[in-house]
N, C-alpha and C positions, 0 to 999 in steps of 0.2 A: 476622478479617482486617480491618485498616484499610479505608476507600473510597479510593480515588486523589481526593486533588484536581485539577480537570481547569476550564481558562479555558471557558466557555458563557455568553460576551460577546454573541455573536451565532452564531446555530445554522442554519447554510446549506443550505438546503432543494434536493435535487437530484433529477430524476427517473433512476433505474435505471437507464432506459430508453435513455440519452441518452450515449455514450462523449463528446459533445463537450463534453455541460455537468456531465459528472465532469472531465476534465480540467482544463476550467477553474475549476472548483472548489477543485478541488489545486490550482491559480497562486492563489489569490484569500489574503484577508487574514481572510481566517475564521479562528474559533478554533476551531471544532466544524461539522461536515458530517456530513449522516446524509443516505448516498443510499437514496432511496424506491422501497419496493416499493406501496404503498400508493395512495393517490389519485392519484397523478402517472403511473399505468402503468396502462393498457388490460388488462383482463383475459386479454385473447389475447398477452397481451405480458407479462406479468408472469413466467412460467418461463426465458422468454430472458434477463429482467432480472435472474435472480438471477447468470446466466452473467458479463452486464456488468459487474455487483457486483464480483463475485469478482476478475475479471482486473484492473478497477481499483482493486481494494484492495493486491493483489499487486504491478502494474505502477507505478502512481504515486508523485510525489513529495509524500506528504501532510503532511510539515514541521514535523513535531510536530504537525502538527491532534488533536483530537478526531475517530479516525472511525467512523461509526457508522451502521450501517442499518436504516431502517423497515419493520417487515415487517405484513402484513396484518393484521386483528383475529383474534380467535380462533373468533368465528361462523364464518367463512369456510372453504373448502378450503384454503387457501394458507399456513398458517401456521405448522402444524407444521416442512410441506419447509422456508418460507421458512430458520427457525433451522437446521435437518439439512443442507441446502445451503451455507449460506453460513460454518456454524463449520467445516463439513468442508472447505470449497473454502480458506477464507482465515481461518480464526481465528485464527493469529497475525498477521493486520493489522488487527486487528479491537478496538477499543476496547471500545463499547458496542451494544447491540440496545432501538430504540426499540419499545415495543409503542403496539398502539392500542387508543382506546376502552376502556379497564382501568373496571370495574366494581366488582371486587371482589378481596381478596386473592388469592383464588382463583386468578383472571388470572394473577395473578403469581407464584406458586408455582409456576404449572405452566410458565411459561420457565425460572424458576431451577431445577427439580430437573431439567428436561432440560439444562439447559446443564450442571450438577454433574456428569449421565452422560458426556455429549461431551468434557467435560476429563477427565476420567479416562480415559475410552478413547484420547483421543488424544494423552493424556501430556503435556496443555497447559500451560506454565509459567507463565501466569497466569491469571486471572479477568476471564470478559467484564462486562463489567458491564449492568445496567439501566436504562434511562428510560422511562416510562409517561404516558402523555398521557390526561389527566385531562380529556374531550370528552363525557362522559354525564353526566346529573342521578344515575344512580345512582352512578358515581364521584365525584361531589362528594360526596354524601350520606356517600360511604365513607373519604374522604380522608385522616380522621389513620392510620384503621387499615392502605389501603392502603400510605402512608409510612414504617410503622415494621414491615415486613412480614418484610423480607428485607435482611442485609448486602450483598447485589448491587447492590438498589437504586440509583443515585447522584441519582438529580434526577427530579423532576414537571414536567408543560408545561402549561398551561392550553393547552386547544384550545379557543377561543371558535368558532370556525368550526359543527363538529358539537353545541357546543355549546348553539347561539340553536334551532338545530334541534329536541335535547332539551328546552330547557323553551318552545318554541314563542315565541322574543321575533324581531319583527319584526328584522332587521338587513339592508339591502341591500349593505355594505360590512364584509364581516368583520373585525374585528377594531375597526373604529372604534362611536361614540355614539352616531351617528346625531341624534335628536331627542330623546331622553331629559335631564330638568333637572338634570343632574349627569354623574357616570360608572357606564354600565349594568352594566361591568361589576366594580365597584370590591369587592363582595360577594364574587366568585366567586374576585378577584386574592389576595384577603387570606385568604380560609379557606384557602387553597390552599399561600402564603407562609407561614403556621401552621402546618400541618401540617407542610410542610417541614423547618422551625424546629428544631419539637420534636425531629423523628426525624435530624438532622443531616444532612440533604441539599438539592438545592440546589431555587432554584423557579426556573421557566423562563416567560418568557410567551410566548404563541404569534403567530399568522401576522398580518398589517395586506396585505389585498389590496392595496388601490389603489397601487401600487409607483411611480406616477407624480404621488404627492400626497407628498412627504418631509418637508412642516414637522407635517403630521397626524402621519406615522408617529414622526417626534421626540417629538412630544406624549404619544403613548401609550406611546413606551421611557419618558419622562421620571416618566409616574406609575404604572406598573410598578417601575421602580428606586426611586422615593420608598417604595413598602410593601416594597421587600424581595427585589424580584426580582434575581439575578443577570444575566440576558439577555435576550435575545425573538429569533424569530424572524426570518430575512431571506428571501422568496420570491423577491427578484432579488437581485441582486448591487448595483443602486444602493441598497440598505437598509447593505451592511455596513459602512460607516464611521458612519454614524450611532448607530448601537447599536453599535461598538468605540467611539466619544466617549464616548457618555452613560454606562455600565456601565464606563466607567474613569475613576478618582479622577484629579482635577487635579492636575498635579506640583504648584502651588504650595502645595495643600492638603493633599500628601503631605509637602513638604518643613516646615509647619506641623505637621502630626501630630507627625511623625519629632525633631524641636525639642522639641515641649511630653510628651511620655515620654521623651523622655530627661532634661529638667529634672524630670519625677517620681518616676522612677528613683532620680536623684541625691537628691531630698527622702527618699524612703522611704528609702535606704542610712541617711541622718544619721536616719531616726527621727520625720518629720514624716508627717501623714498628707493636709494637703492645703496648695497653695503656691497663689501668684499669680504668671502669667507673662505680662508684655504686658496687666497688668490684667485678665487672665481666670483666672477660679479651675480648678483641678486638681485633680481627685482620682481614688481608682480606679474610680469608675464613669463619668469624662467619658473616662480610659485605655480603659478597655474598649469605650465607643463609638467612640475612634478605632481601636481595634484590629479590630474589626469591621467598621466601614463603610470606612474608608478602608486601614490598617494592611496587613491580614489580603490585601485586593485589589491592594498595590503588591504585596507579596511573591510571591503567583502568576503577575502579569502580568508580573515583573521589570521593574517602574517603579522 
């Protein structure tokens, strides 16, 4: 079975917990929303939260969003129900199920053969799909393998957060550089977008605390999308235009694209293999990068 392609422009973080800021989440201009069971919910609150899940997956206007919820890691108590709960309460509103902390294949095997039982039992007429947050040194370690694991699969996050944690790197403000002579985490972005790559799914970059510093959190969507990322995280709601700008192609660079394959097109029909258009040369490997980088993201975003 094919993957659904699905916009993860920007990936809007919401806690469970919270009927008002699910709501508003549904109004918002997100393209993907995965309300959280996870860090964002109080342990004595996290069984209530699966309830809120539910009713707001059922109940809201989520407008084509990606919707999709984070449920506990797999150490935990919480994470078998989290899945048993909420594919039972709401899986047909239910897009994707993010896991945490994924380590190893293993991780992930074992949500995809319970999800396989739940749709079969419940006579499900689609497939939920997968996202895995890639937050351990041992899931980096593991990354091309955990990526090509499972057709469920759809996309990886880099969670720097848990991550500075796992290899002990000083960071007071997740997701930014802090003092490092470079970008610290330019290493973790790109094996990560690799792996991706290879296995045909997408890479996601994860959370930028300081929600009150927006030319910084620009900065980091900006060299994220330069390796390859499709999206990044948004912890507030003032992050999600930012990362819906940066993670979609400029019309006038679509409309540029859209121009120079269609005069290639026309070259290849007459027989030529590479033309000059506007003084820039064409051929099918400059096609192929527009179709990728620019091409391939007007058509899902319907730009």
């Amino acid at each position: 079975m094919d993957r659904p392609r699905r916009p993860r422009r920007v990936q809007l973080s919401t806690p469970g917990s919270s009927e008002k800021m699910m709501q508003k989440a549904s109004e918002s201009k997100a393209d993907h929303v995965f309300l959280d069971l996870e860090d964002a919910v109080a342990p004595s609150q996290k069984r209530d939260a699966r309830k809120k899940i539910i009713q707001a997956l059922k109940t809201l206007n989520w407008k084509g969003k990606t919707r999709c919820v984070r449920i506990n890691d797999l150490t935990t108590e919480y994470a078998y129900e989290d899945i048993i709960e909420i594919v039972e309460g709401a899986g047909e509103h239910l897009d994707t199920i993010m896991m945490t902390k994924v380590g190893t294949v293993a991780d992930v095997l074992f949500a995809d053969k319970l999800l396989h039982q739940m749709e079969k039992k419940l006579k499900m007429k689609r497939r939920i799909g997968l996202e895995a947050l890639i937050e351990e040194v041992e899931g980096m370690q593991n990354v091309d393998e955990i990526a090509k694991c499972t057709p469920r699969l759809e996309c990886l996050v880099f969670g720097m957060g848990d991550f500075s944690a796992s290899m002990g790197v000083t960071n007071k403000n997740i997701g930014a550089a802090d003092a490092y002579p470079g970008d610290v985490w330019h290493y973790a972005r790109f094996r990560l977008v690799m792996a991706c790559r290879a296995a045909g799914i997408d890479p996601v970059d994860g959370p930028f605390a300081d929600f009150k510093n927006p030319d910084a959190y620009r900065e980091e969507c900006k060299r994220s999308m330069i390796l390859g990322c499709v999206g990044k995280w948004a912890i507030h709601p003032s992050q999600i235009d930012p990362a819906l700008e940066i993670y979609s192609p400029k019309p006038e660079d679509i409309a540029r694209a859209r121009k120079l394959e269609k005069a290639y097109a026309e070259a290849e029909a007459a027989g030529l293999g590479a033309i000059n258009v506007d003084g820039i040369m064409v051929d099918v490997a400059s096609i192929r990068i527009l179709r990728n980088t620019i091409l391939n993201k007007a058509d899902l975003f319907k730009m």
